[in-house]
N, C-alpha and C positions, 0 to 999 in steps of 0.2 A: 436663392441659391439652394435652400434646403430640397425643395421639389427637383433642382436637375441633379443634388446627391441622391435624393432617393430612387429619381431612376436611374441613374448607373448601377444603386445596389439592388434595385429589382430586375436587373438584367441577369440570363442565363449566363452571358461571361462571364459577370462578377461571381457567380455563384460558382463557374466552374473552376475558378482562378481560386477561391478561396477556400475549395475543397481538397485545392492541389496545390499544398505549396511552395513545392520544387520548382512551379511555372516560373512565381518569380526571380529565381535563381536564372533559369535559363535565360528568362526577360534580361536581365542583370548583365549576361554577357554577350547577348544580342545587342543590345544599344551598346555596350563599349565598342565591340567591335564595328559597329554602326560608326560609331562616333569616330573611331581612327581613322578609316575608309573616308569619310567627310571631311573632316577638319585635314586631313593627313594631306590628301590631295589637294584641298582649295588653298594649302599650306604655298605649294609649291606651284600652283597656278596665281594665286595673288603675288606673291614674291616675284615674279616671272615677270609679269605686268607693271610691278612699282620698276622693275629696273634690275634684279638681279639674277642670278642665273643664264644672262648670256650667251652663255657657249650653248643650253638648251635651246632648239628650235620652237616656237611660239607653236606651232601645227603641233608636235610630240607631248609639248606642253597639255594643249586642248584637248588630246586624247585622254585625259585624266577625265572629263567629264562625266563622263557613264560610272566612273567609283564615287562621284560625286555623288550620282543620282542614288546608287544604292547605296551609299552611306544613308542618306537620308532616306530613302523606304525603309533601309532594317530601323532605322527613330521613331521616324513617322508609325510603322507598323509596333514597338517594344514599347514606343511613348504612350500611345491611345491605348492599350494595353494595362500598364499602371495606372492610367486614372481609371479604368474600369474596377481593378483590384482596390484602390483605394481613392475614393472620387471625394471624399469628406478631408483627406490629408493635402491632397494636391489642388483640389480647386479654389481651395479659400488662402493657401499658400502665398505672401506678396511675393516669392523666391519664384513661383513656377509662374505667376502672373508676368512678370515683367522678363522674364523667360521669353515666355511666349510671345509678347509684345516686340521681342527681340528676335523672333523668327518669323514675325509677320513682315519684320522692318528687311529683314535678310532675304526675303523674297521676294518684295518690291526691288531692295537694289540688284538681286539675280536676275529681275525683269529688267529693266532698266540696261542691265550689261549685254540681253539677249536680244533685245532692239536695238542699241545704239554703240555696243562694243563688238560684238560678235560678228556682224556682215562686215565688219573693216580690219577684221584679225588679217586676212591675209595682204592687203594693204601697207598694214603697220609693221608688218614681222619684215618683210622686203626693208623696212627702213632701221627697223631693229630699235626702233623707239616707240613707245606707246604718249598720246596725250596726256595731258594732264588732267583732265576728267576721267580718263582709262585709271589712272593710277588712284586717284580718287575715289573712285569704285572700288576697283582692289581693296586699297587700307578701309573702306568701311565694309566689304566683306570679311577682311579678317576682325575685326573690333565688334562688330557686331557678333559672328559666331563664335569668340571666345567670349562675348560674352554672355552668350546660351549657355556654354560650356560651366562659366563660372556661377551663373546663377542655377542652373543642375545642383552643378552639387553645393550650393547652399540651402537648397531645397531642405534636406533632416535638419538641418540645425537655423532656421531661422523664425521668426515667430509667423503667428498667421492674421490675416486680414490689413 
């Protein structure tokens, strides 16, 4: 571990993040706002899918996708970011480890929904019921990404290794 901290902190990123420390201020509200745009929309596309929201069309619903996506480039892009600025804090972290392990698990079930949910969205929405495996997906995409959410921010305050 010690050799991939040391090359994050012998990176010209790190060095310019550290010389600037306003960056991670901005970083700070790029990922919030990242994180609203993501969670905010998969909010109201999961719920949609378990059964509620009704009177929304599953089509108007799906057009949420794309805030999806760049919810999660502005993370993706403010996330990799912080660990350059602080690669000694975050990497040995078990808060940002099992984080991550939780957005590895969130992107297998995103795949999962994009083979086998998504070519029968317009199928299902004509019937106005999703399967039970549809809904199954849903509830582990929300469970899953609050639980990024909630290991984030136990990131400062929990021990490391």
């Amino acid at each position: 571990m010690d050799i991939i901290i040391a090359w994050f902190e012998s990176s010209p990123t790190h060095t310019w993040m550290v010389d600037h420390n306003w960056i991670t201020v901005v970083l700070e509200i790029i990922h919030f706002f990242g994180l609203c745009l993501l969670l905010g929309a998969l909010l109201i596309i999961d719920l949609r899918m378990i059964g509620w929201f009704k009177s929304i069309s599953v089509k108007a619903i799906h057009s949420l996708l794309p805030v999806v996506f760049i919810g999660f480039g502005l993370n993706l892009m403010s996330g990799v970011l912080f660990v350059f600025y602080d690669p000694a804090r975050y990497l040995i972290n078990i808060s940002f480890q099992i984080k991550m392990v939780l957005v590895f698990l969130a992107a297998l079930n995103a795949l999962f929904y994009y083979w086998k949910i998504h070519p029968n969205i317009d199928r299902w929405s004509q019937d106005d019921s999703f399967p039970a495996f549809a809904k199954v997906v849903a509830a582990a995409s929300l469970l899953l990404w609050y639980g990024v959410l909630a290991c984030g921010r136990f990131i400062p305050y929990v021990g490391t290794g």
